[in-house]
C-alpha positions as CSV (number, residue, x, y, z in Angstrom):
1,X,0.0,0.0,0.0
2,X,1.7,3.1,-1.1
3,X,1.6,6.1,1.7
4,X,-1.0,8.3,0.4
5,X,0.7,11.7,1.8
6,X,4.1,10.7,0.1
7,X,2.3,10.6,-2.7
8,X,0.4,13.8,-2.3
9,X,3.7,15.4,-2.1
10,X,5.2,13.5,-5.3
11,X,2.2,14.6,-7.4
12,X,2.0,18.3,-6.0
13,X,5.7,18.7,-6.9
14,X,5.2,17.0,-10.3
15,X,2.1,18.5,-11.6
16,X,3.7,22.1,-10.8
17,X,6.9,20.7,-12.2
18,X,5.2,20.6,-16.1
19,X,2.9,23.2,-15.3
20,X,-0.3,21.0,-15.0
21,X,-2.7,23.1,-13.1
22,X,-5.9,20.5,-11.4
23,X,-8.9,21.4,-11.8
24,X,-11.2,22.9,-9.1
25,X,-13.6,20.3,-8.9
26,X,-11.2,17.7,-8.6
27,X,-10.4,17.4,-4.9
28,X,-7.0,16.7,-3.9
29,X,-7.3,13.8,-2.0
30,X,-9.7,12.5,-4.5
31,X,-6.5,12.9,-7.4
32,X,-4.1,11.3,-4.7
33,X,-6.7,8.0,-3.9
34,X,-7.1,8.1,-7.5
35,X,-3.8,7.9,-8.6
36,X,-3.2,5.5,-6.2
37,X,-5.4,2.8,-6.9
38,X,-4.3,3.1,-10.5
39,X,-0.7,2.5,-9.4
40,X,-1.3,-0.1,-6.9
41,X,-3.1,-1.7,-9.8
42,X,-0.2,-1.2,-12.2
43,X,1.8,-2.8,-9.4
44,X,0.1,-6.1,-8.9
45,X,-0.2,-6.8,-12.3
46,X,3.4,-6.3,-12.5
47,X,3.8,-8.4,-9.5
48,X,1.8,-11.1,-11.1
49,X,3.7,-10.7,-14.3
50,X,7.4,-11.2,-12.5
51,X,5.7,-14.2,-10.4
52,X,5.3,-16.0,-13.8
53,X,8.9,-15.8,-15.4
54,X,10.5,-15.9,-11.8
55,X,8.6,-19.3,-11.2
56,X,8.7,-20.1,-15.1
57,X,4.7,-20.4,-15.4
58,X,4.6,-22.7,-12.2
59,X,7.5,-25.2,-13.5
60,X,10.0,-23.6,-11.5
61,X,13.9,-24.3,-11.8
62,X,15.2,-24.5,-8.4
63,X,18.5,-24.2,-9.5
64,X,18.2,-21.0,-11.4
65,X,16.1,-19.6,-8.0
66,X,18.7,-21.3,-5.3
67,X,21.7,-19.4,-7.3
68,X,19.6,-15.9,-7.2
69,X,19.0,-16.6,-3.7
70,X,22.7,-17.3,-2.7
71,X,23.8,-13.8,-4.6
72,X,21.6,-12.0,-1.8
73,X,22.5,-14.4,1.1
């Protein structure tokens, strides 16, 4: 879950960054939920995504994963 108020900050800076000025209707913690959810989204798919090539679409090679494992060890 991404912390909402980091975020805030991150779009407030970028937004005024390339000059994109929100509308007035559009609340700000509306945009920042918003924006959210469409990254957490982004970011499970991707999840999901690295799941299958990490565990070669559930035939895993354990020898590939126990050498990765050792480099962080």
């Amino acid at each position: 879950m991404l912390d909402r108020e980091a975020v805030g900050e991150f779009l407030h800076d970028e937004l005024e960054e390339v000059g994109i000025e929100v509308p007035k209707d559009i609340r700000k913690g509306s945009l920042v939920e918003t924006f959210c959810q469409y990254v957490e989204e982004d970011y499970y798919e991707w999840l999901r995504d690295n799941f299958e090539s990490f565990f070669d679409h559930g035939d895993p090679d354990w020898g590939r994963i126990r050498e990765k494992v050792r480099r962080v060890e």
